[in-house]
C-alpha positions in Angstrom: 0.0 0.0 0.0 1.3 3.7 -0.9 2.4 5.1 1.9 0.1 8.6 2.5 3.3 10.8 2.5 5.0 9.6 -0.5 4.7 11.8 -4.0 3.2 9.5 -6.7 2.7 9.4 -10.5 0.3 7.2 -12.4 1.2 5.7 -15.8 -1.3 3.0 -17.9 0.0 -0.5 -17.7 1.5 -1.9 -20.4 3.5 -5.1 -21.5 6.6 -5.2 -18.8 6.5 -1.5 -17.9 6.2 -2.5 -14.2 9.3 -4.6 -14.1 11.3 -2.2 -16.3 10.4 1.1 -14.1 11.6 -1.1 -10.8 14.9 -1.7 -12.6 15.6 1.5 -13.7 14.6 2.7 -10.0 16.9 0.5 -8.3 19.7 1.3 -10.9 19.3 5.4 -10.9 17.8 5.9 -7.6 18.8 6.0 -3.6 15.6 6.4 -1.9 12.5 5.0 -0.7 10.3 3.8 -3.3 6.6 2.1 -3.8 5.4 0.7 -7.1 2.2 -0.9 -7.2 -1.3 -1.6 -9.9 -4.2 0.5 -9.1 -7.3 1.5 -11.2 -7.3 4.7 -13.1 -9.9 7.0 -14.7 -9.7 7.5 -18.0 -10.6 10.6 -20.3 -13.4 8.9 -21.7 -15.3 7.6 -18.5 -14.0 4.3 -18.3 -11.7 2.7 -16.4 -7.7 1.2 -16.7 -5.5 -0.6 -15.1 -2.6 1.8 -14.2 0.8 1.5 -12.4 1.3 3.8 -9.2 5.2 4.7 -8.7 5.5 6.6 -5.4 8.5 8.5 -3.6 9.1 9.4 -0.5 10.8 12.9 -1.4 9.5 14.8 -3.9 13.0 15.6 -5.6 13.0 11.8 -7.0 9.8 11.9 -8.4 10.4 15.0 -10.2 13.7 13.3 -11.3 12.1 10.4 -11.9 9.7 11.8 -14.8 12.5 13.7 -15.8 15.2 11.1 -16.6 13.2 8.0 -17.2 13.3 6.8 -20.8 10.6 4.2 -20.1 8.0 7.1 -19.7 8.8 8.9 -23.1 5.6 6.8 -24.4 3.1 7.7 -21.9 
C-alpha cells in the first residue's frame, strides 16, 4: 500500500513497464520507493488498469519523470 506521505505518478499499464520502471529505480535511484497496480480513470469515462510509482521525497519523483526513458511513451 502507498504510503500517505509519499509523491506518486500514475502511468497505464502496459506489457513489462512494471518490471522495467523497478529496474531502472533500483539502478538510478537511492531512496524510498513504492510501485504498485491501481485502477485509473480514464478521459473517456472508463476505467484502466494503471501503475502507481511513489517516492518518499519529492525531488526523485520529479527526477524520476525527468530522466526515465521508459515514460517517453506515456
Amino acid at each position: 500500500m502507498l504510503p500517505p506521505h509519499f509523491e506518486y505518478a500514475s502511468f497505464p499499464l502496459s506489457y513489462n513497464l512494471e518490471r522495467s520502471i523497478e529496474k531502472w529505480i533500483v539502478d538510478n535511484l537511492k531512496g524510498r520507493y513504492y510501485i504498485g497496480r491501481d485502477i485509473g480513470v480514464k478521459s473517456d469515462e472508463g476505467i484502466e488498469v494503471v501503475i502507481k510509482v511513489g517516492f518518499e521525497t519529492a525531488r526523485e519523483l520529479s527526477y524520476f519523470n525527468l530522466a526515465c526513458p521508459l515514460l517517453k511513451y506515456h
